[in-house]
C-alpha positions as CSV (number, residue, x, y, z in Angstrom):
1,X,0.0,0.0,0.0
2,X,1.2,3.6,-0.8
3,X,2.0,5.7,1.5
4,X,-0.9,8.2,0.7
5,X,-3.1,5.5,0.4
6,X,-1.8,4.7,4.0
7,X,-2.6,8.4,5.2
8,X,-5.6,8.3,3.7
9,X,-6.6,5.1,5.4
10,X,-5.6,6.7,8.9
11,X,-7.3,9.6,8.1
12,X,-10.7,8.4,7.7
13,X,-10.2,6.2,10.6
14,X,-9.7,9.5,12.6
15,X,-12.7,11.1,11.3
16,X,-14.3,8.6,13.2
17,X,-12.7,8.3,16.5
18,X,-15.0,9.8,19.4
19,X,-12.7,12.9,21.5
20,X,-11.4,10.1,23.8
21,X,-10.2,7.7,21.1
22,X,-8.7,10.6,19.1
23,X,-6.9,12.3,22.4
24,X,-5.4,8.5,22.5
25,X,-4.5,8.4,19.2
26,X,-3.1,11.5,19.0
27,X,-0.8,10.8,22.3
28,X,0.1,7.3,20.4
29,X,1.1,9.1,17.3
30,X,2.7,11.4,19.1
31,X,5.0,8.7,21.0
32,X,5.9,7.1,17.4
33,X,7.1,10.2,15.9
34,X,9.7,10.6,19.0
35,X,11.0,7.3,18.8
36,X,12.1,7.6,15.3
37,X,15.4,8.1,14.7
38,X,17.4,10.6,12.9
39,X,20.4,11.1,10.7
40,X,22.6,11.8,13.5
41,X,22.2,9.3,15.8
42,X,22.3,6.6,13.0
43,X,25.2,8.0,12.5
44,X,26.3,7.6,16.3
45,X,25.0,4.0,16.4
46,X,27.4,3.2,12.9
47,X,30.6,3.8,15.3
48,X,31.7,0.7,16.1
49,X,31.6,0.6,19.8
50,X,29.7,3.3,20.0
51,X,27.1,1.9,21.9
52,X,28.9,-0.2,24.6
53,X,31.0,3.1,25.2
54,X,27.7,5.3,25.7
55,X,26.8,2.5,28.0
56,X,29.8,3.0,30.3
57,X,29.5,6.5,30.8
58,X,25.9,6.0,31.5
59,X,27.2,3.9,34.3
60,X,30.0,6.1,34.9
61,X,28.0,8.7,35.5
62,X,25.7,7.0,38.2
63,X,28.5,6.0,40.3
64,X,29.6,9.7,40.2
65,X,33.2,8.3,38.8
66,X,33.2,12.1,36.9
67,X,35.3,14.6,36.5
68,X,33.7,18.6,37.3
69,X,33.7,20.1,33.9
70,X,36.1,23.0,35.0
71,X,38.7,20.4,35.3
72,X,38.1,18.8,32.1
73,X,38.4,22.5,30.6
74,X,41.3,23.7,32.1
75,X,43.5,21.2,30.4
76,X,45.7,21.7,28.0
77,X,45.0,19.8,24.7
78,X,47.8,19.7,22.1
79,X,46.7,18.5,18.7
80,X,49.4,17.1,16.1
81,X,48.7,16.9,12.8
């Protein structure tokens, strides 16, 4: 089915829905359209390790095994090239 046959399908099923059923639907709609994912963080999950790292600091973080920001930014960084 085509995607504007698809809308066109939900659409009249919404016409239809009494104010409880639509508030519902609308929340649920509403919850699919945050969990999809965007360009970027495909691009984060494509990192190799990416994940399993993320999940450390997670952890990290909970533990409080952090350093204060001010630290972090007071350090010198050399870059070579």
């Amino acid at each position: 089915m085509s995607t504007s046959a698809l809308r066109e399908q939900a659409k009249a099923v919404i016409d239809n829905l009494s104010r409880d059923q639509l508030r519902v639907a609308s929340e649920f709609l509403a919850f699919v359209k945050s969990r999809e994912l965007d360009s970027a963080t495909l691009e984060l999950l494509s990192i190799p390790g990416f994940e399993a790292s993320f999940a450390r600091g997670i952890r990290d973080i909970k533990v409080r095994r952090t350093k204060p920001w001010r630290v972090v930014r007071r350090r010198k960084v050399r870059f070579d090239a």
